[in-house]
PAMAR-676172 format. One record per residue (C-alpha): x, y, z; residue in three letters. Coordinates in pm, whole numbers, plus 50000, padded with zeros to 5 digits. Each point is the difference from the previous one (the first is absolute). Example, Ala and Ser with C-alpha at 12.3 -4.5 7.8 and 13.67 -1.06 7.14 Angstrom:
BEGIN
51230|49550|50780|ALA
50137|50344|49934|SER
END
This chain:
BEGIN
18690|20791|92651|UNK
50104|50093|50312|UNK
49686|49954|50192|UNK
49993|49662|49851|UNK
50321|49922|50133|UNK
49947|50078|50328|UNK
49654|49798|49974|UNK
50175|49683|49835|UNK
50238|50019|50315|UNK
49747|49978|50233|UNK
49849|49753|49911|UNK
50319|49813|49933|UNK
50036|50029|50396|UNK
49690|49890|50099|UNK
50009|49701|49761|UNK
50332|49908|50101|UNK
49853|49995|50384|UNK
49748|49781|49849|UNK
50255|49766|49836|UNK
50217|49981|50306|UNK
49742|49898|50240|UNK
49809|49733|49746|UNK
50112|49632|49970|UNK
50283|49921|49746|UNK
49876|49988|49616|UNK
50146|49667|49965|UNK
49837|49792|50272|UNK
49635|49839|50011|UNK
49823|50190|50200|UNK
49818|49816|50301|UNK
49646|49867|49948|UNK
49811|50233|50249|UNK
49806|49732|50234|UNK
49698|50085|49960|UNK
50009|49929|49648|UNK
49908|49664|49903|UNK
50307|49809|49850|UNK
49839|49936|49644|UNK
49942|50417|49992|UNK
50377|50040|50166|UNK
50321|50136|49853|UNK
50071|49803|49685|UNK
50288|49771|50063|UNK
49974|49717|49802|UNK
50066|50032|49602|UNK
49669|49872|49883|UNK
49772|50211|50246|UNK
50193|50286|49840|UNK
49837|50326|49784|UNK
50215|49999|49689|UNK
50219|50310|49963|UNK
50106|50094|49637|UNK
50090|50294|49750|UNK
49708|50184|49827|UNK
50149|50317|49884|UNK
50357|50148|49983|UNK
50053|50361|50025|UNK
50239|50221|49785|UNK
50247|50203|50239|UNK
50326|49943|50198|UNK
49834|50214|50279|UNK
49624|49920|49944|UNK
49921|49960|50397|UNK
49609|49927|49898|UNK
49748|50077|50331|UNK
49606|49981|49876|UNK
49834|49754|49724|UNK
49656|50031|49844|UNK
49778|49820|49756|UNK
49785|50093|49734|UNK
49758|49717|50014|UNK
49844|50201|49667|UNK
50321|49886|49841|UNK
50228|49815|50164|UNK
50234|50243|50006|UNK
50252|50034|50343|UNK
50126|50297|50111|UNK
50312|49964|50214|UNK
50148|50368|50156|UNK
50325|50098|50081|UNK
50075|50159|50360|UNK
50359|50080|49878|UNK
49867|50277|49741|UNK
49642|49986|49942|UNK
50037|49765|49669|UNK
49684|49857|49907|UNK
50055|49645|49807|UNK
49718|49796|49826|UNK
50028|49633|49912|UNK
49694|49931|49735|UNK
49865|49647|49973|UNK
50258|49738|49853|UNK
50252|50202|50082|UNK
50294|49911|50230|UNK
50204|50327|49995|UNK
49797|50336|50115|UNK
50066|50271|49820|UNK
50020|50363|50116|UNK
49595|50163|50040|UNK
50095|50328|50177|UNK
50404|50114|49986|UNK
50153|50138|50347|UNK
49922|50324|50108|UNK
49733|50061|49788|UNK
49745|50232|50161|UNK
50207|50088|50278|UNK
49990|49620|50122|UNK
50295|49938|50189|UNK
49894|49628|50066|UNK
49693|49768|49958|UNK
49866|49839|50326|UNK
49650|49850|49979|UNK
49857|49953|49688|UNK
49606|49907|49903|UNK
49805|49981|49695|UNK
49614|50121|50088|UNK
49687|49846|49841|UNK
50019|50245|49699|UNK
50383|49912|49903|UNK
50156|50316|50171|UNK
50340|49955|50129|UNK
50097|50093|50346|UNK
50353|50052|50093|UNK
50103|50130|50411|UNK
50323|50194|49981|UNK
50097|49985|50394|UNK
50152|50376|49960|UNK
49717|50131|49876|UNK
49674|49879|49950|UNK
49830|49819|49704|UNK
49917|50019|49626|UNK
49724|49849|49802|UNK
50045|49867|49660|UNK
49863|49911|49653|UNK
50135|49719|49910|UNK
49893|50018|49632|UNK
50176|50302|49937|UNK
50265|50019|50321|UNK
49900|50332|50079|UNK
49878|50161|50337|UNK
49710|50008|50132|UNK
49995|50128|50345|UNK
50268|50029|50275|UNK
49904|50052|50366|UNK
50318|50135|50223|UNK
50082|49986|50393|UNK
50010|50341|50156|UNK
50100|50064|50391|UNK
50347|50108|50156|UNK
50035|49645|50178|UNK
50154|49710|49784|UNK
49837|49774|49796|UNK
50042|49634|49763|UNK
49714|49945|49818|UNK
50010|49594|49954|UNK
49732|49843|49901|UNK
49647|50001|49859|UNK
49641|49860|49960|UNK
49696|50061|49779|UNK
49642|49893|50150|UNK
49724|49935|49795|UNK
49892|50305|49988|UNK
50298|50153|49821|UNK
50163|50180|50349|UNK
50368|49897|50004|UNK
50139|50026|50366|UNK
50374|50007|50016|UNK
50200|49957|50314|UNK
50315|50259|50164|UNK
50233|49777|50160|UNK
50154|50260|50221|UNK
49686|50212|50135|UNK
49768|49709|50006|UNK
49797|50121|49819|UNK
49736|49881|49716|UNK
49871|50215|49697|UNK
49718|49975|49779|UNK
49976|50174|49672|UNK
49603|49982|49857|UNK
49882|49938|49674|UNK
49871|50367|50039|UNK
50392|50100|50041|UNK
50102|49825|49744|UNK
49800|50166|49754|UNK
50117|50296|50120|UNK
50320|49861|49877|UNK
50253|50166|50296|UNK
50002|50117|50340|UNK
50121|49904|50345|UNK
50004|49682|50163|UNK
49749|50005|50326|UNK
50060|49760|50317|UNK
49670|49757|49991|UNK
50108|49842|50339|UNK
50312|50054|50228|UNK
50056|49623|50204|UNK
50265|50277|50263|UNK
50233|49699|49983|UNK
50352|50103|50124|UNK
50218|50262|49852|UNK
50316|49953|49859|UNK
49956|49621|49869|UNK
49914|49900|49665|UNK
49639|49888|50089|UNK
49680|49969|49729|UNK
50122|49824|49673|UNK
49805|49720|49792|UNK
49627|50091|49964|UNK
49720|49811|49880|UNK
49609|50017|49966|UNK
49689|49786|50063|UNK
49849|49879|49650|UNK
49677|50169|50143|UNK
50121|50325|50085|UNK
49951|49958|50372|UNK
50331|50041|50148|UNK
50360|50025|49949|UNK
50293|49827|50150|UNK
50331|50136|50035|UNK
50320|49874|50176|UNK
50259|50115|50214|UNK
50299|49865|49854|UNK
50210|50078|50348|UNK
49769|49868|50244|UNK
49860|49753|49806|UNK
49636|50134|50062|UNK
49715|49934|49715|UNK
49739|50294|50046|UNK
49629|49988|49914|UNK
49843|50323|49888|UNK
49666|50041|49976|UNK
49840|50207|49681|UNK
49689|50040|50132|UNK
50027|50091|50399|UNK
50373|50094|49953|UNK
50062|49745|50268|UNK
50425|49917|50002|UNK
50049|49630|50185|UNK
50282|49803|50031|UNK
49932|49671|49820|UNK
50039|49691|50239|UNK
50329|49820|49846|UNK
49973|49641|50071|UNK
50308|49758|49942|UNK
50249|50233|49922|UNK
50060|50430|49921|UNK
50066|50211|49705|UNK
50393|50169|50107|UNK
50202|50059|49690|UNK
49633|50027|49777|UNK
49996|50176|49714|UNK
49741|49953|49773|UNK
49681|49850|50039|UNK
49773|49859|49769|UNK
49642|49847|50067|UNK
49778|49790|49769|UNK
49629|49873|49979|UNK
49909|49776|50281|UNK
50234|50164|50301|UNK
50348|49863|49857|UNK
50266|50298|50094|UNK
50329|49960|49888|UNK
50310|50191|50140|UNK
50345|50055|49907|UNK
50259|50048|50319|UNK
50255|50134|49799|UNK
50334|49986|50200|UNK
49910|49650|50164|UNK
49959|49867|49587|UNK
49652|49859|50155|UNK
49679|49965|49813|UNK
49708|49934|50233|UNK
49634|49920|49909|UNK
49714|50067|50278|UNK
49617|49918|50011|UNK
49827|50302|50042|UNK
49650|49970|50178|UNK
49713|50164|49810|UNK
49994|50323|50242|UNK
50345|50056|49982|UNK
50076|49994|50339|UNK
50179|49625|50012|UNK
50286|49845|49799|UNK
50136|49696|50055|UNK
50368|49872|49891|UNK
50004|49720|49730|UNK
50250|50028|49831|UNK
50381|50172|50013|UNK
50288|49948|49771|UNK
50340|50117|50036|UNK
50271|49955|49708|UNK
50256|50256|49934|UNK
49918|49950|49629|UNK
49719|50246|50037|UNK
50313|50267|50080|UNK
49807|50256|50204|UNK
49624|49949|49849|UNK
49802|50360|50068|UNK
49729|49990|49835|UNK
49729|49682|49770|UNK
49718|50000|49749|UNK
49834|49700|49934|UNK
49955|49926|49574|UNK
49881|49649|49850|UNK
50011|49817|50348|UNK
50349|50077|50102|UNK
50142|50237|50206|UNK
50241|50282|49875|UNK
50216|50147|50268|UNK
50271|50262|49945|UNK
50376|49895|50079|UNK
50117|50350|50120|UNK
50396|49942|50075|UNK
49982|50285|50270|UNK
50277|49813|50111|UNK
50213|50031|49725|UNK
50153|50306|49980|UNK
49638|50164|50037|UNK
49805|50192|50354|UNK
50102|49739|50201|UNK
50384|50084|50154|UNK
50253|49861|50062|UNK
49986|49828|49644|UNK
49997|49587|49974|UNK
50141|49995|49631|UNK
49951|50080|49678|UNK
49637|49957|49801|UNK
49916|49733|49762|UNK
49767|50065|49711|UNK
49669|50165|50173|UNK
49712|49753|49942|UNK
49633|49941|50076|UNK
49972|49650|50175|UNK
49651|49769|49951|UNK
49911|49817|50259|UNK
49703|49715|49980|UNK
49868|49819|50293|UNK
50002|50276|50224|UNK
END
């Protein structure tokens, strides 16, 4: 508990340096000029996406971080970073219910969450590592910890095609890969895949995606606002040419079929949607949205052709000090058009 403390503080800091040097939540943000006006910052009502309630979760002090679908099923998995609750909302449901209960296995809180091609659940715990589920049965599968002297916040995570996950350390820069081969093995440590050396002592790598194919991955730099491109097969680590705007305040990242990549800047309340090109060394602005409605998005899924983005609260009474008020019920928020 106490090493999770003293992580949860730190990255309270660096978030609130975020916060203080990004635009106010309750402005429009400025159409970035080289964006055409009809892909600009939504300003008029009509032009825009349509933000409403999917799923409510149960908890005065839920603080949810990751989200995950089950395409299988339907089902959503929404995680808490407060204390590592794991909530499920089934389809037709409204309310989620409680999946995994706080603190079980050790999990102080639940970060990035994914659900691979065979059904297995995988929940990040930024103290210490991740843990691999059955969701059939709840029970553990595997768990893969972070080992070194030097701290560490395991964030977030991705699965290729393949079935490696890579998983991102926001304070050593760091990404790791677990292999199907290590998960069979069921435990062990978690090894650095590729270091991007970015500076120390900011809260760098969070959000982390991969190419349908299984070519590359892209990870951002929530400080500097930095997308990188890392190649799978040459190992290759680019910075991906930003064009019409940057990624400061991103959290999570999600990228669909076709090149769409969708972001969530969480202490700016901004949704942003870029064109990817087909190498993954281009994307192109077309689309930001800013509404404090979306109260500190981290992290989206996409399910039946809307977007589901997490409404943290950080702000409210959660990591992010000095406290703005008190939370209102912790909710899932669907967004269409975006």
């Amino acid at each position: 508990m106490r090493a999770h403390l003293k992580r949860t503080a730190a990255i309270a800091t660096a978030l609130l340096a975020t916060l203080a040097a990004a635009p106010s939540a309750s402005a429009s943000a400025p159409a970035p000029a080289s964006v055409p006006a009809s892909a600009a910052t939504h300003t008029a009502a009509a032009a825009r996406p349509h933000i409403s309630t999917a799923y409510v979760l149960p908890g005065a002090k839920a603080y949810p971080e990751g989200i995950a679908v089950d395409d299988r099923t339907g089902d959503v998995y929404v995680g808490s970073y407060a204390d590592g609750t794991v909530y499920r909302a089934r389809p037709g449901q409204r309310t989620a219910e409680v999946f995994l209960p706080a603190g079980a296995d050790g999990r102080d809180t639940a970060n990035g969450l994914r659900v691979d091609a065979r059904g297995r659940l995988w929940v990040t715990d930024s103290t210490t590592g991740v843990t691999v589920y059955d969701p059939a049965t709840r029970t553990r599968i595997a768990h893969f910890e972070a080992t070194g002297g030097e701290p560490f916040f395991i964030n977030d995570l991705t699965i290729t095609p393949d079935g490696t996950a890579y998983l991102t350390d926001s304070f050593r820069s760091a990404v790791y890969r677990v292999t199907p081969a290590d998960l069979a093995r069921g435990t062990g440590t978690l090894d650095v895949a590729y270091d991007l050396d970015l500076p120390a002592g900011a809260i760098t790598l969070n959000g982390i995606v991969s190419d349908p194919a299984g070519r590359f991955l892209l990870t951002v730099d929530m400080t500097a606002g930095e997308l990188y491109r890392i190649d799978l097969r040459s190992d290759a680590i680019t910075r991906v040419d930003l064009r019409g705007g940057d990624m400061k305040a991103a959290d999570g990242l999600l990228l669909s079929p076709g090149g769409t990549l969708r972001v969530a800047h969480n202490t700016t309340n901004t949704l942003s949607r870029w064109q990817l090109s087909a190498d993954g060394t281009r994307a192109r602005l077309t689309t930001r949205l800013t509404d404090p409605s979306l109260q500190i998005p981290t992290t989206l899924a996409r399910s039946h052709g809307r977007t589901l983005v997490v409404r943290s609260q950080f702000d409210k009474g959660g990591p992010l000090t000095p406290s703005t008020g008190t939370p209102t019920t912790f909710t899932i928020a669907a967004v269409r058009g975006l």
